[in-house]
N, C-alpha and C positions, 0 to 999 in steps of 0.2 A: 753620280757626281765625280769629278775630276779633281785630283788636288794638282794646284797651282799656285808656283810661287813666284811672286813681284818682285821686282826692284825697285825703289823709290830712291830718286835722287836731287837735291837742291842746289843751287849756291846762287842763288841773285835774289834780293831781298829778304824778306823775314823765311829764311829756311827752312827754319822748324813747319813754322804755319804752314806752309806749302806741303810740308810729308804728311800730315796730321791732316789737312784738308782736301789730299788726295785720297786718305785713307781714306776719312769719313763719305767721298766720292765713292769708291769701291764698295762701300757697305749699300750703299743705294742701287746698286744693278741689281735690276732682278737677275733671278740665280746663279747669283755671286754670294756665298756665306765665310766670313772672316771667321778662320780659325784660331790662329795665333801671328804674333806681329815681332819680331825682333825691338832691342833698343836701339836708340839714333847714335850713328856713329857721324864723327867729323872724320873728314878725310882730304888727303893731298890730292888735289886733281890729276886725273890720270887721261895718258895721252898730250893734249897740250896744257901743261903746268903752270903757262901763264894768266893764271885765272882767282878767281876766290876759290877757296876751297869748300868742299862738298858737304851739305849732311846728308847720311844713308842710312835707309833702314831696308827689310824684306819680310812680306807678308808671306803667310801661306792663306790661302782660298777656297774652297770647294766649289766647283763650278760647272752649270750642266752647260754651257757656252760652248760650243765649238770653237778652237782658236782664233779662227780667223772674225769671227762676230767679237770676243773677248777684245783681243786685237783694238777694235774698231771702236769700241767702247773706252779704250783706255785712252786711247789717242782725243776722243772727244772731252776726256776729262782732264786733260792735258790743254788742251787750248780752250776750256772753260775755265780753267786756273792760271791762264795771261801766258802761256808758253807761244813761243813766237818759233817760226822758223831757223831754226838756225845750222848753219855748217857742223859738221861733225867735229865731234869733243868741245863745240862751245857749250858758257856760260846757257843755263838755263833755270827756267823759275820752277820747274819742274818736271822730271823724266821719271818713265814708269814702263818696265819693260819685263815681259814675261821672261823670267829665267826658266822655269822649266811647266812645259803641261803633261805633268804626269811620268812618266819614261818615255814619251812619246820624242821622235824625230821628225820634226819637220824641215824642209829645207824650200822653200821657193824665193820667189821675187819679193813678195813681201813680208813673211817668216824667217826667222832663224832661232829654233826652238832644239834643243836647249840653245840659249844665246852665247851667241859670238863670244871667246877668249873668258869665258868665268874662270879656269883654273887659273890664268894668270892676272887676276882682279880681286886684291886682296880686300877691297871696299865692296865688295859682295860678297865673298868668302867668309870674311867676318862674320856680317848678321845675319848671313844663311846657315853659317856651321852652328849660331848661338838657339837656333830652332829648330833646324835639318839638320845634326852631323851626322847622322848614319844614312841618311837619303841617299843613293847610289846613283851616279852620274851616268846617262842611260849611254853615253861614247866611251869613254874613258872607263868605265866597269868599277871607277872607285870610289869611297864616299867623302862626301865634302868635307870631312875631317882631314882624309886624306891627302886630298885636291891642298887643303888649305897647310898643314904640313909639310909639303914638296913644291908648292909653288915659288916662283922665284922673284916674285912680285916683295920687294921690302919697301912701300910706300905706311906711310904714317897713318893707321887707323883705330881711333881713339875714342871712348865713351863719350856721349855729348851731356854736357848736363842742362837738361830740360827745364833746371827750377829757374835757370834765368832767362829763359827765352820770352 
């Protein structure tokens, strides 16, 4: 088994719901076993800002999946959860994107593992260092405590509170 950690991302309708029922999506692949889950953060949208703003959480996984099948899986749970096409850094009802499989590098056309610009993405930083901070970023050589320390990302990421959603 593989440890693997998620990003889940919201901001168009019921939020919460959408992180919660992509989790409980993730619990249903076969082997895919849900280790531990960070808390939902709200956050300022990042990239283009004129948007609602986000909730975020990060799973970690165990997964005997190959990336590229995992991948393919996520995406499917993705547009079973009403996620529509959209341009890059739009609004969406929810995104799920492997931040890391393992220490593993992968880089092709449809991969980018570890994912694109995490050190300077404090709305993944956050509720990755609240479950991984000593995980060791398999580029950068340092751990997400680290990463989250020196990044230059000062966007607003904040506890969400769940009892009123």
């Amino acid at each position: 088994m593989t440890r693997v950690y998620l990003g889940l991302g919201s901001n168009v309708g019921d939020r919460y719901k959408f992180i919660i029922r992509a989790i409980e999506e993730i619990e249903k692949i076969q082997g895919v076993n849900l280790i531990s889950k960070s808390s939902v953060y709200e956050t300022e949208p990042w990239g283009n800002k004129e948007q609602n703003r986000f909730l975020n959480s990060v799973i970690e996984v165990n997964s005997n999946l190959e990336p590229l099948k995992l991948f393919r899986e996520l995406k499917r749970i993705e547009k079973r959860l009403g996620r529509m096409k959209n341009i890059k850094w739009a609004e969406r009802e929810i995104d799920i994107d492997i931040l890391f499989y393992d220490d593993d590098i992968i880089r092709n056309d449809t991969l980018e593992i570890p994912h694109h610009e995490i050190e300077k993405r404090r709305f993944v930083l956050v509720p990755l260092e609240e479950i991984a901070s000593n995980f060791i970023h398999p580029v950068f050589n340092k751990t997400i405590l680290e990463l989250l320390e020196s990044t230059d990302d000062i966007s607003e990421v904040n506890m969400y509170d769940c009892t009123y959603a």
